[in-house]
DSSP file (Angstrom, degrees, kcal/mol; ACC not computed):
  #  RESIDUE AA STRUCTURE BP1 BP2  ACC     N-H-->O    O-->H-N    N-H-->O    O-->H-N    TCO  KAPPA ALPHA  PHI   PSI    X-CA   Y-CA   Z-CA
    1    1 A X     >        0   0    0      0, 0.0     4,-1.7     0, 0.0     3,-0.1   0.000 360.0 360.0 360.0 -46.0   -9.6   -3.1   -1.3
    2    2 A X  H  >  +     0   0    0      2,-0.2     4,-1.2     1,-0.2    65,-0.1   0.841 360.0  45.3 -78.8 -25.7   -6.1   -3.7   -1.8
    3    3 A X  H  > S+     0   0    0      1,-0.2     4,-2.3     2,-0.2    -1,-0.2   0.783 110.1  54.4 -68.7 -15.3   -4.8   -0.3    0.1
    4    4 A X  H  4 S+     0   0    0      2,-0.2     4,-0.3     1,-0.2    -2,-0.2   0.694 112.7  47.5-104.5 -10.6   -7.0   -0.9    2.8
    5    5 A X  H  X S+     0   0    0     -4,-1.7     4,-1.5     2,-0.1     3,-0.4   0.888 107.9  52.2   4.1 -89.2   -5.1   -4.6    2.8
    6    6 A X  H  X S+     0   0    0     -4,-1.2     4,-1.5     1,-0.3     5,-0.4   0.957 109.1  49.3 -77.4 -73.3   -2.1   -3.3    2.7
    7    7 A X  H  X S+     0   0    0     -4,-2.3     4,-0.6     2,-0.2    -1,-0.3   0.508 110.0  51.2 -42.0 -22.9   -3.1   -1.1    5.7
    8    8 A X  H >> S+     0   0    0     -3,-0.4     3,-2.8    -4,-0.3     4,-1.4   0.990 107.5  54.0 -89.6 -85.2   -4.4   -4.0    7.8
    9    9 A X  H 3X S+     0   0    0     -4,-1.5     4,-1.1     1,-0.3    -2,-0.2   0.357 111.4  44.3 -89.7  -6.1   -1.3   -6.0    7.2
   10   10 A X  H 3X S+     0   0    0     -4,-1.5     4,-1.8     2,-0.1    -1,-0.3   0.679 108.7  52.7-107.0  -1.9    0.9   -3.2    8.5
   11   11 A X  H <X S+     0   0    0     -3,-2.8     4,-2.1    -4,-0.6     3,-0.4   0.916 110.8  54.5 -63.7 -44.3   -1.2   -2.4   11.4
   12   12 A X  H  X S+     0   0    0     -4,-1.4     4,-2.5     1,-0.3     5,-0.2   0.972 112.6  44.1 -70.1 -60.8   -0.7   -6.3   11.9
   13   13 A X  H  X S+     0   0    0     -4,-1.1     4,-1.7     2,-0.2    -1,-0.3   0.789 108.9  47.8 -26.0 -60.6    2.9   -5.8   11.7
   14   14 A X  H  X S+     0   0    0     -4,-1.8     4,-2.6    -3,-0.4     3,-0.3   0.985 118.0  48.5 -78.1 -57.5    3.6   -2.8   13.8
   15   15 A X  H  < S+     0   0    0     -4,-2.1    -1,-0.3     2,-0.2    -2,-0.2   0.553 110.3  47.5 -71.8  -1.6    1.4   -4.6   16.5
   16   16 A X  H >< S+     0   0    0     -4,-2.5     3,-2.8    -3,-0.2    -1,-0.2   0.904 116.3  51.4 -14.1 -75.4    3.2   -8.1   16.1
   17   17 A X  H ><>S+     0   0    0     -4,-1.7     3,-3.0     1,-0.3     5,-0.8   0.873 106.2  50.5 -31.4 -61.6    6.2   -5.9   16.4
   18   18 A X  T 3<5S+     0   0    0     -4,-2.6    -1,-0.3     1,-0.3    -3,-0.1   0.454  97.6  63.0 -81.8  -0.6    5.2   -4.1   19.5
   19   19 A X  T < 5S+     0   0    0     -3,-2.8    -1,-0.3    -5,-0.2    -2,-0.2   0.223 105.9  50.1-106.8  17.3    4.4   -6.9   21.5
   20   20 A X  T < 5S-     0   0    0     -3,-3.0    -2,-0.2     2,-0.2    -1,-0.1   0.165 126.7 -95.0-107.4   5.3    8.0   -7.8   21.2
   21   21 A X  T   5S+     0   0    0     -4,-0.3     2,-1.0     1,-0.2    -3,-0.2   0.038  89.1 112.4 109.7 -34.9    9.4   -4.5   22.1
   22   22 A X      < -     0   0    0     -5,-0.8     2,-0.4    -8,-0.1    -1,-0.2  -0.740  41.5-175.8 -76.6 106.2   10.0   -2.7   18.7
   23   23 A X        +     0   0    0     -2,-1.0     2,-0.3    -5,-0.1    -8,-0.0  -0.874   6.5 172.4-107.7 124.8    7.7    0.3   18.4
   24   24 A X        -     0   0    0     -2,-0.4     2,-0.5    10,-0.0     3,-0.1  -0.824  36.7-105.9-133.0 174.1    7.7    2.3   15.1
   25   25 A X        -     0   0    0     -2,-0.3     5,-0.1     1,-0.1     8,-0.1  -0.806  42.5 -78.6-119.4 145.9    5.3    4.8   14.6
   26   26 A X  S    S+     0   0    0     -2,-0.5    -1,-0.1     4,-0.1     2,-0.1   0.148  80.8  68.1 -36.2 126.2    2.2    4.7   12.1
   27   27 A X  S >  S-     0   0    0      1,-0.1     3,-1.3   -20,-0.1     4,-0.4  -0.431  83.2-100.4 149.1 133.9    2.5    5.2    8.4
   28   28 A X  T 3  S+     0   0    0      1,-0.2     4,-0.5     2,-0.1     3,-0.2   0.723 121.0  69.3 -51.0  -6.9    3.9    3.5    5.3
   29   29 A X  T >  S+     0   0    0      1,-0.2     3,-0.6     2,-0.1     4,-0.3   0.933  98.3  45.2 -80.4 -16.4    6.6    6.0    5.9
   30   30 A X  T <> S+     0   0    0     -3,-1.3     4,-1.5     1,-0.2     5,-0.2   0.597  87.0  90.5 -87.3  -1.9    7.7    4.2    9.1
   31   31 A X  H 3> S+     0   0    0     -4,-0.4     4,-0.7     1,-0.2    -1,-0.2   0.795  83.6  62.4 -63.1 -25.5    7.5    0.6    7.3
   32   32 A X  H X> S+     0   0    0     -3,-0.6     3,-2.8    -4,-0.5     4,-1.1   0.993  98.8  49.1 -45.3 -70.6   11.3    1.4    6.5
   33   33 A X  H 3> S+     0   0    0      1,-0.4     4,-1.1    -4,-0.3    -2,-0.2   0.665 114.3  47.9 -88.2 -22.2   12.3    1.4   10.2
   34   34 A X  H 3X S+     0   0    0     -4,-1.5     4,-0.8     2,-0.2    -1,-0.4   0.871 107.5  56.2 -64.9 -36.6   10.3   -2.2   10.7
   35   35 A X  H <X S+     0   0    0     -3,-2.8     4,-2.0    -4,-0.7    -2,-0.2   0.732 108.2  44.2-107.3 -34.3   11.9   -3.6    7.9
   36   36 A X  H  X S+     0   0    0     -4,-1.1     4,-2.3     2,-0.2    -1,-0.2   0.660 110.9  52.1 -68.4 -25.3   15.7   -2.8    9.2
   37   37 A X  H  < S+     0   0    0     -4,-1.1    -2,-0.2     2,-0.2     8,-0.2   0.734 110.9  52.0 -94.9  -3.3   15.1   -4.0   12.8
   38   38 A X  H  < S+     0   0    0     -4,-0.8    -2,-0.2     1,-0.1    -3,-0.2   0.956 118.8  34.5 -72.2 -54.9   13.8   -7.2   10.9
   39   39 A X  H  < S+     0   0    0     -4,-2.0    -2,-0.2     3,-0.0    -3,-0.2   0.840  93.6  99.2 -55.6 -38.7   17.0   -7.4    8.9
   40   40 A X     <  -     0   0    0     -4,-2.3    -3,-0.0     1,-0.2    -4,-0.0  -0.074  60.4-160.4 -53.3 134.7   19.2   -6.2   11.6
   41   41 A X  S    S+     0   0    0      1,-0.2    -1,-0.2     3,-0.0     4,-0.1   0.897  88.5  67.8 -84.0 -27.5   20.7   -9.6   13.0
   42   42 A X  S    S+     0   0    0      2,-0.1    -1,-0.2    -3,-0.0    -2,-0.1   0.789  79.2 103.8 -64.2 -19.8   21.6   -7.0   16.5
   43   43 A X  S    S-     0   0    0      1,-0.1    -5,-0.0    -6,-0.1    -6,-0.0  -0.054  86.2-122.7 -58.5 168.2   18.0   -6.6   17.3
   44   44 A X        +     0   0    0      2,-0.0     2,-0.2     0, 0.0    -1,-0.1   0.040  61.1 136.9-133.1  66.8   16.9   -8.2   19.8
   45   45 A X        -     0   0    0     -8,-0.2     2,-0.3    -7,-0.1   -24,-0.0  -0.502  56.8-117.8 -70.6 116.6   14.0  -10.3   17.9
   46   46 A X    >>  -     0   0    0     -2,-0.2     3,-2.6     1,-0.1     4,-0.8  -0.700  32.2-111.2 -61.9 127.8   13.6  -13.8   18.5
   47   47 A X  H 3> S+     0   0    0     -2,-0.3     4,-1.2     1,-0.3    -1,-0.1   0.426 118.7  50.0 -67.0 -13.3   14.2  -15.8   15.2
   48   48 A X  H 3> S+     0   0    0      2,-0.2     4,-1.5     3,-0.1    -1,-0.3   0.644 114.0  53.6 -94.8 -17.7   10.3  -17.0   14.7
   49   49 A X  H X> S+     0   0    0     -3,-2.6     3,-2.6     2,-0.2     4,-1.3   0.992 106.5  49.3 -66.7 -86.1    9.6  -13.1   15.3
   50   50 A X  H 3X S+     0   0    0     -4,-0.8     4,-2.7     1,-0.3    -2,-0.2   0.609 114.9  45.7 -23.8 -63.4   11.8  -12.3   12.8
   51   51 A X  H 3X S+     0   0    0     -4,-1.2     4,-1.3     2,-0.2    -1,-0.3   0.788 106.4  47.3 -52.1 -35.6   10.3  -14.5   10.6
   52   52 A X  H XX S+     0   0    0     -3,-2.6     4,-1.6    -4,-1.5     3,-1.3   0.950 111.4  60.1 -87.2 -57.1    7.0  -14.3   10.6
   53   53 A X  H >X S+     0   0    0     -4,-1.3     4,-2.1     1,-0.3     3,-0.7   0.715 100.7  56.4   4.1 -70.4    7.8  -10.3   10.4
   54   54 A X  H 3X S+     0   0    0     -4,-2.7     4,-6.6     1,-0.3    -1,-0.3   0.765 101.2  58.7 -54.7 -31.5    9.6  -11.0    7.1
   55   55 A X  H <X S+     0   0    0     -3,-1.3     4,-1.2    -4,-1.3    -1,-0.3   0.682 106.2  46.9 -69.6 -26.4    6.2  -12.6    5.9
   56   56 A X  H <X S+     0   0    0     -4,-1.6     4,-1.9    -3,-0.7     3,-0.3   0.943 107.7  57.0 -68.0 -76.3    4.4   -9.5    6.3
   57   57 A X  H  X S+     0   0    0     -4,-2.1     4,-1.1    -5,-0.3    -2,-0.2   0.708 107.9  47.3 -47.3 -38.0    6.9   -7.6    4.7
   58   58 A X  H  X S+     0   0    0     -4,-6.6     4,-2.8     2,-0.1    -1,-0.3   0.994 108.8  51.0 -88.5 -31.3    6.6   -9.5    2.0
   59   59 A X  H  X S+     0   0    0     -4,-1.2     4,-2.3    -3,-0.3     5,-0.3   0.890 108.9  56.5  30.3-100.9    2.7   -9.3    2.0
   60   60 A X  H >X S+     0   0    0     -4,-1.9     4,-1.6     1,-0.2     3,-1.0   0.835 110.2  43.8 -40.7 -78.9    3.1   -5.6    2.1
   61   61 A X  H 3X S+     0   0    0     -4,-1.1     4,-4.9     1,-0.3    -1,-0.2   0.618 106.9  56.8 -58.0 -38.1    5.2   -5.5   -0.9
   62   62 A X  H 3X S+     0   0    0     -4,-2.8     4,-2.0     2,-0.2    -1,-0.3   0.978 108.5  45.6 -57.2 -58.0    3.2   -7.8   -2.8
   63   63 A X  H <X S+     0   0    0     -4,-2.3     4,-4.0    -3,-1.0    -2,-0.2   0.834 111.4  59.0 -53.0 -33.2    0.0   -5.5   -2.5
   64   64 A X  H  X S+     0   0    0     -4,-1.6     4,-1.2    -5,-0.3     5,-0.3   0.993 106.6  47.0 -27.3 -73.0    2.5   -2.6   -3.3
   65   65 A X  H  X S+     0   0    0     -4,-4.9     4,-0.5     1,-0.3     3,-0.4   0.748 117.6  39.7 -44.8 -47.4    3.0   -4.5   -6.3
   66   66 A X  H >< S+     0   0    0     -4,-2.0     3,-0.6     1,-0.3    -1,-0.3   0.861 111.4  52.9 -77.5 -41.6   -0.6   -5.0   -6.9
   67   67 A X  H >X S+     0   0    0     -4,-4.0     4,-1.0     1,-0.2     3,-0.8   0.786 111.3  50.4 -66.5 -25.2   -1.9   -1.6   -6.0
   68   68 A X  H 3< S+     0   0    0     -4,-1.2     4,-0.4    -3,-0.4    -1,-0.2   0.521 110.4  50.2 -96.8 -25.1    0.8    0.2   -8.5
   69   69 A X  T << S+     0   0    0     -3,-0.6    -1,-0.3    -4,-0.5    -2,-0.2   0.358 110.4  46.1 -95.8  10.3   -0.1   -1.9  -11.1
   70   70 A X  T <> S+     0   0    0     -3,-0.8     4,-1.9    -4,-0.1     5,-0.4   0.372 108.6  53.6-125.9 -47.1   -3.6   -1.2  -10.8
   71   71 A X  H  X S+     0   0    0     -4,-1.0     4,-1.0    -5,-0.2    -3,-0.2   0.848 107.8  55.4 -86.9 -20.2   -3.3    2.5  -10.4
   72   72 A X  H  4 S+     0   0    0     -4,-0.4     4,-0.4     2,-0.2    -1,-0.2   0.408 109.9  50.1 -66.4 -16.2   -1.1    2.4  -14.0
   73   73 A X  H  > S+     0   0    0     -3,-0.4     4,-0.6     3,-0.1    -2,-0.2   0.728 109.8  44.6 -75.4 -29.4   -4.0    0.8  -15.3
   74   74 A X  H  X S+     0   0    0     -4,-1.9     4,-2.1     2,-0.2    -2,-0.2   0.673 119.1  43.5 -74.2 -54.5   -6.2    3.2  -14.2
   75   75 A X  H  X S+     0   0    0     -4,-1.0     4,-1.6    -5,-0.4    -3,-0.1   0.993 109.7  51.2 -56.8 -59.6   -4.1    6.0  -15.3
   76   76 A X  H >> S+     0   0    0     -4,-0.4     3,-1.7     2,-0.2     4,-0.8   0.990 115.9  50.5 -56.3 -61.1   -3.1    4.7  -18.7
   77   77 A X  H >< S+     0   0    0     -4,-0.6     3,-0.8     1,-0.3     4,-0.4   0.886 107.6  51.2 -26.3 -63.2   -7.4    4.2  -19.1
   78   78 A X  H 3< S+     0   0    0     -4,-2.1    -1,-0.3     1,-0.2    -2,-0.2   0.573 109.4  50.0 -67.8 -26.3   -8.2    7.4  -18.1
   79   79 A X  H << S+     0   0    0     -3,-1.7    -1,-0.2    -4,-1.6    -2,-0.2   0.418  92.4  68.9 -98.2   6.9   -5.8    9.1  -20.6
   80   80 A X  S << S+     0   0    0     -4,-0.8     2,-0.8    -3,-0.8    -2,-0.2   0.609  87.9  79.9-100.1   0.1   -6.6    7.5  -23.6
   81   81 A X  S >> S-     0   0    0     -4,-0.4     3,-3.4    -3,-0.1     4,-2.7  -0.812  71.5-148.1-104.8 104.0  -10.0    9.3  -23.6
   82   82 A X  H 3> S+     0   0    0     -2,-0.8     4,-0.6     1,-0.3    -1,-0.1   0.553  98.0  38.6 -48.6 -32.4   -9.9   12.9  -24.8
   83   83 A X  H 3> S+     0   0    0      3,-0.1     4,-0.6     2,-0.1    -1,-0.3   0.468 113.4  56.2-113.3  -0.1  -12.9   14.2  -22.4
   84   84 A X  H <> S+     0   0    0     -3,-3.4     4,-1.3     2,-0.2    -2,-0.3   0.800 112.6  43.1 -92.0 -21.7  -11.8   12.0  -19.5
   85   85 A X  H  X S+     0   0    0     -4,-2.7     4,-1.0     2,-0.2    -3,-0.1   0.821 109.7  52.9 -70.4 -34.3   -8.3   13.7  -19.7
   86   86 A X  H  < S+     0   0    0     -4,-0.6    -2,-0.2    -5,-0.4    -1,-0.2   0.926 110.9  47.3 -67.7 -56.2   -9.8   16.9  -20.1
   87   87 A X  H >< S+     0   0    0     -4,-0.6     3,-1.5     1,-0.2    -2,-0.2   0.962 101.8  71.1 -47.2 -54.5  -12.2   16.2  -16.4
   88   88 A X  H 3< S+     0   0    0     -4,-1.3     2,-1.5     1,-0.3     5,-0.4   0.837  85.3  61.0 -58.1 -55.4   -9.0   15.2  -15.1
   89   89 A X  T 3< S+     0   0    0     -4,-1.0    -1,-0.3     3,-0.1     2,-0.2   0.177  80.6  96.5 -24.7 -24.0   -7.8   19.0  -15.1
   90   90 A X  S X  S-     0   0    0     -2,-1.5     3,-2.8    -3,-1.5    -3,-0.0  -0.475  93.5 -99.1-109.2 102.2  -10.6   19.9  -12.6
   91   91 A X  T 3  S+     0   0    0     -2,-0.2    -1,-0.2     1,-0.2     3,-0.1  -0.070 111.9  21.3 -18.1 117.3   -9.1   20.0   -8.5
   92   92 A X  T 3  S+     0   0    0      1,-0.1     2,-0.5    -3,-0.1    -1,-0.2   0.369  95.9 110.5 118.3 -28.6  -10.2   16.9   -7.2
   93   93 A X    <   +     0   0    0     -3,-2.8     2,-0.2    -5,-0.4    -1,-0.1  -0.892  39.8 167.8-103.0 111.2  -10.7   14.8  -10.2
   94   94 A X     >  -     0   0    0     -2,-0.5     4,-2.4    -3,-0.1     5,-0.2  -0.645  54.6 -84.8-147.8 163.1   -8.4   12.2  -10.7
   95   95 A X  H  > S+     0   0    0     -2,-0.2     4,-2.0     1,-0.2    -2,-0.0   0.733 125.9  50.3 -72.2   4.8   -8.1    9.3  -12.9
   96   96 A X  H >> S+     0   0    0      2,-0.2     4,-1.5     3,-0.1     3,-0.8   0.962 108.6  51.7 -60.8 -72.5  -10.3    7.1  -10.3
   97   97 A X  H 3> S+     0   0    0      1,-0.3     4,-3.8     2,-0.2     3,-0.3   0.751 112.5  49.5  -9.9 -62.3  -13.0    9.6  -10.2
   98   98 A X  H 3X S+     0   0    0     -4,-2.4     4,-1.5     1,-0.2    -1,-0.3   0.896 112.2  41.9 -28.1 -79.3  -13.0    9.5  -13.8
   99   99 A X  H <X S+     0   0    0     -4,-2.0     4,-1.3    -3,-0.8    -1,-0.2   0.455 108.2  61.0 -43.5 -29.4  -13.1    5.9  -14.3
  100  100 A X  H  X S+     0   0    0     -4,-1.5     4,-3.7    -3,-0.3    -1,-0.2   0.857 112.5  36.5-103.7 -55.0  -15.7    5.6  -11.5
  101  101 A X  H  X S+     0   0    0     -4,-3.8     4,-0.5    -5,-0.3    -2,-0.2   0.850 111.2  54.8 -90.0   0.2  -18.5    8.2  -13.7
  102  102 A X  H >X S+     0   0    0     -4,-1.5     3,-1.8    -5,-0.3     4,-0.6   0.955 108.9  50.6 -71.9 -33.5  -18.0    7.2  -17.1
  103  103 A X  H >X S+     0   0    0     -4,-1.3     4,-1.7     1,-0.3     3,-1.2   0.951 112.7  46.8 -59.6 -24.2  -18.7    3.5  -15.8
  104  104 A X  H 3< S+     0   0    0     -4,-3.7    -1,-0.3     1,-0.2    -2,-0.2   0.814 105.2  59.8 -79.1  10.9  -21.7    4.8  -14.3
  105  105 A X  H << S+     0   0    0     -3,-1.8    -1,-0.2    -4,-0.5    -2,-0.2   0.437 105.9  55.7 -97.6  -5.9  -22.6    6.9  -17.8
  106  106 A X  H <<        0   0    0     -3,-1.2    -2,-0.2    -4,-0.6    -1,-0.1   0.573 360.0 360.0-111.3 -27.8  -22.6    3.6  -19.4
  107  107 A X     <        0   0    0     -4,-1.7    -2,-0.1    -5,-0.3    -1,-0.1   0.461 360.0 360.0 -87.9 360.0  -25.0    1.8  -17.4
């Protein structure tokens, strides 16, 4: 829920962005290039733009925050059990996957 967030709120962005003339192209990898022509004081971003921009950007960061701490939980879970570590090993299988059938082996 929270990557698919995260993704909303930088689709929100880039189109915010793009109806003010700054076009980056799709991806977290291009969230960099948003994130300098909001800091750059030479763009040529109107100051409420600018702002509400920065408010996404922090947003994004926050669900960073959340999703990374989530997936270290996840990880850390999944490795303290000797036949869930062992599954991970398997192409494919990872510690969601993991997580996902033991809960269902318990119900």
């Amino acid at each position: 829920m929270f990557v698919g967030q995260r993704t909303q709120m930088t689709n929100a962005l880039r189109g915010h962005l793009a109806e003010h003339g700054l076009v980056a192209a799709r991806g977290p990898a291009h969230l960099k290039t948003l994130a300098d022509a909001i800091a750059d004081d030479d763009t040529a971003l109107h100051p409420e733009v600018r702002d509400l921009g920065q408010i996404y950007l922090e947003q994004i960061e926050a669900l960073n925050a959340r999703v990374a701490e989530l997936d270290a939980k996840m990880r850390c879970a999944a490795k303290k059990a000797g036949s869930l570590r062992h599954a991970q090993t398997m192409p494919g299988v990872g510690p969601v996957t993991v997580l996902a059938k033991k809960r269902c082996e318990l119900h």
